[in-house]
C-alpha positions as CSV (number, residue, x, y, z in Angstrom):
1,X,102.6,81.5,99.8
2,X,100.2,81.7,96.9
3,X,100.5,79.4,93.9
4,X,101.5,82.0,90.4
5,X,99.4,81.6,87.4
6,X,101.1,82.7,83.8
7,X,98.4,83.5,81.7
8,X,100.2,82.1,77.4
9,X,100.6,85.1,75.6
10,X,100.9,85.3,71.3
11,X,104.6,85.8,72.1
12,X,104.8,82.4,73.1
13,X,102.9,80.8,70.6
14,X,104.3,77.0,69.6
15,X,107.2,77.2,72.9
16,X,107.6,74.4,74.8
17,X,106.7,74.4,78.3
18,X,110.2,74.5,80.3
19,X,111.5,77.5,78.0
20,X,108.5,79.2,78.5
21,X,108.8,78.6,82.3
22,X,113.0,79.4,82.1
23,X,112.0,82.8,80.8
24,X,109.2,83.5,83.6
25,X,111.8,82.2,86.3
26,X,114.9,83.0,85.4
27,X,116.6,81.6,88.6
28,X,116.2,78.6,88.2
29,X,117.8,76.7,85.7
30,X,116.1,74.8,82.9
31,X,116.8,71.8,84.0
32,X,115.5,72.2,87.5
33,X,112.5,73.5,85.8
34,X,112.1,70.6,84.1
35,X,112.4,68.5,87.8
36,X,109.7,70.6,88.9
37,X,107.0,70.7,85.9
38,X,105.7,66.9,86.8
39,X,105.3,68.0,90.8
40,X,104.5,71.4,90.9
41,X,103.4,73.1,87.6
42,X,99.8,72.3,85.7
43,X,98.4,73.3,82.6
44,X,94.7,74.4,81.8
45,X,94.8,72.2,78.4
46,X,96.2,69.5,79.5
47,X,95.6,66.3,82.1
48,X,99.9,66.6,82.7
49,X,102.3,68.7,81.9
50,X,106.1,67.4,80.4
51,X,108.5,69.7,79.9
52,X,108.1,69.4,76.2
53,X,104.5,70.2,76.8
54,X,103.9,72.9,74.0
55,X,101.6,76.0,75.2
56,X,99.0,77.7,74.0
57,X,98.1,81.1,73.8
58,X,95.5,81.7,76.1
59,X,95.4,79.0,78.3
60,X,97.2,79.5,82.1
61,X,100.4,77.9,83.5
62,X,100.0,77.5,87.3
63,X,103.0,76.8,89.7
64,X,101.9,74.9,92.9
65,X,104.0,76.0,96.1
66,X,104.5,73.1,98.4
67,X,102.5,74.2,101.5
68,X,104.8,74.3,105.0
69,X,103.0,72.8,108.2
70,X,105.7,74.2,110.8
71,X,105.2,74.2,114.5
72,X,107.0,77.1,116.2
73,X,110.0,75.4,118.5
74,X,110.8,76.9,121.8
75,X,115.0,77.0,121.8
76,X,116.8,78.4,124.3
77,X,119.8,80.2,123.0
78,X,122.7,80.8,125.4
79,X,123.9,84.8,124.9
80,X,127.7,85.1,125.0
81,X,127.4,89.1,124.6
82,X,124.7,91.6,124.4
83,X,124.7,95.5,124.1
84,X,122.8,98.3,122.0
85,X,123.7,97.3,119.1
86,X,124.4,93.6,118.9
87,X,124.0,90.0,120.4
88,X,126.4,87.2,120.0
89,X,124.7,83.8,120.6
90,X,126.1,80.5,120.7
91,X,124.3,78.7,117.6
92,X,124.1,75.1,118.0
93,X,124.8,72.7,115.2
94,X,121.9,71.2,113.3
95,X,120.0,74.8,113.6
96,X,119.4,76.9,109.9
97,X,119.9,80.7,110.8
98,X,118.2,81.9,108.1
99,X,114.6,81.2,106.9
100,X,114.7,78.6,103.7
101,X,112.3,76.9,101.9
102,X,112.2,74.0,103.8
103,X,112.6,75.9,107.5
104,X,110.8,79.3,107.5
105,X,109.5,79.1,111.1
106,X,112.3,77.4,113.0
107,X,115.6,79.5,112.1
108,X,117.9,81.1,114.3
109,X,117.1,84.4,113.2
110,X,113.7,83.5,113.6
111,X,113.4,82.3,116.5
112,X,115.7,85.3,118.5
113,X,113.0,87.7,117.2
114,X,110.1,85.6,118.1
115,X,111.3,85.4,121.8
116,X,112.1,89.2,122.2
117,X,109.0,90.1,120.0
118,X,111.2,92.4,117.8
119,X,111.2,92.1,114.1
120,X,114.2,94.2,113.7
121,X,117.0,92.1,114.8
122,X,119.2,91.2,111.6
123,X,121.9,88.9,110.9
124,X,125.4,90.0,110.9
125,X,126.8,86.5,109.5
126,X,125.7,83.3,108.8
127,X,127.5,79.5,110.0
128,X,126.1,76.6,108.0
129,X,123.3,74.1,109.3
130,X,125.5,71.8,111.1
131,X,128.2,74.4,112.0
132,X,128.0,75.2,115.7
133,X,129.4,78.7,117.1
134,X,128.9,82.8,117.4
135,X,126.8,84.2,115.5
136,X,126.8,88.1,115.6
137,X,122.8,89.9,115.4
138,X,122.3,92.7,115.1
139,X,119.4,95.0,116.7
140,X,119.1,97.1,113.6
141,X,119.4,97.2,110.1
142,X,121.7,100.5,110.3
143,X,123.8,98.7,113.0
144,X,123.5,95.6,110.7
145,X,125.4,97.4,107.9
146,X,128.0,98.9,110.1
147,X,128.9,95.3,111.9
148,X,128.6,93.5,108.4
149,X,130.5,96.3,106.5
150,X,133.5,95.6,109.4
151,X,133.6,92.2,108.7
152,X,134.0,92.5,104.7
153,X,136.8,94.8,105.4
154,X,138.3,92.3,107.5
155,X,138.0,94.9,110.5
156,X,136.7,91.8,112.2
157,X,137.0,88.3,111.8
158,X,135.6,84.9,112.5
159,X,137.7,82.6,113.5
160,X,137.5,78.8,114.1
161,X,138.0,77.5,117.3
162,X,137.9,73.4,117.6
163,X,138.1,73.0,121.1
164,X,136.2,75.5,122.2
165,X,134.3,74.5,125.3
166,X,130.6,74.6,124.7
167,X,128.6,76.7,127.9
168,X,131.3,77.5,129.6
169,X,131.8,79.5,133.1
170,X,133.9,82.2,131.4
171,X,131.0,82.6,129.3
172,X,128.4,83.5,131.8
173,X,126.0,86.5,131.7
């Protein structure tokens, strides 16, 4: 990811540095922003930048993206169920299934497509980091829609099972 340069425009003549930021990104909140501005952000007329930090019109606002240094893992996922449309596979716990931030390489989803070399598989659901159990992929965005669609509709359901064996013979391929 590249680091993004604001160039100060008249309109922002005089603001200070985190409003001016909270209107370029307006997902974060101004007070994150202001967490971020003495790690990540730099100014070109100044040796720091505070959030009170006044800009100028003119001069550039740069946002520095941490750089990730992931090593692809090799995982080998145990597939309760596979067909034309989907795969179920037993997630362990401590695994992201989504790309984040922190984990772009490593995720579940990731991972699955890395191994059967096919960008197109989609998740159905998600289970949190250190939640264990099924998740539901799907081998296509259409067939991604239909299966999530089903489970907003409650036409399908998860449902939590504590005691459920993990790997077991009824299970098997």
């Amino acid at each position: 990811m590249n680091d993004t340069v604001w160039i100060i425009g008249e309109r922002f003549r005089g603001w200070r540095l985190d409003h001016f930021l909270a209107e370029q990104i307006p997902k974060l909140s101004r007070s994150r922003i202001q967490k971020i501005i003495p790690e990540r952000i730099s100014v070109s007329w100044a040796d720091a930048a505070t959030p009170s930090t006044r800009v100028r019109v003119g001069g550039s606002v740069t946002a520095g993206f941490p750089r990730l240094f992931e090593v692809p893992q090799e995982y080998n996922f145990y597939i309760l169920h596979e067909d034309d449309e989907l795969l179920a596979v037993d997630k362990p716990a401590g695994l992201v299934v989504h790309p984040t931030n922190a984990c772009r390489t490593n995720s579940l989803i990731e991972a699955i497509r890395r191994e059967r070399n096919d960008a197109e598989i989609r998740l159905v659901h998600r289970l949190d980091r250190e939640t264990s159990g099924v998740v539901l992929l799907a081998k296509s965005a259409d067939a991604a829609r239909r299966w999530g669609r089903a489970l907003q509709q409650k036409r399908l359901q998860k449902n939590l099972c504590r005691s459920r064996p993990r790997h077991s013979p009824e299970f098997e391929r």
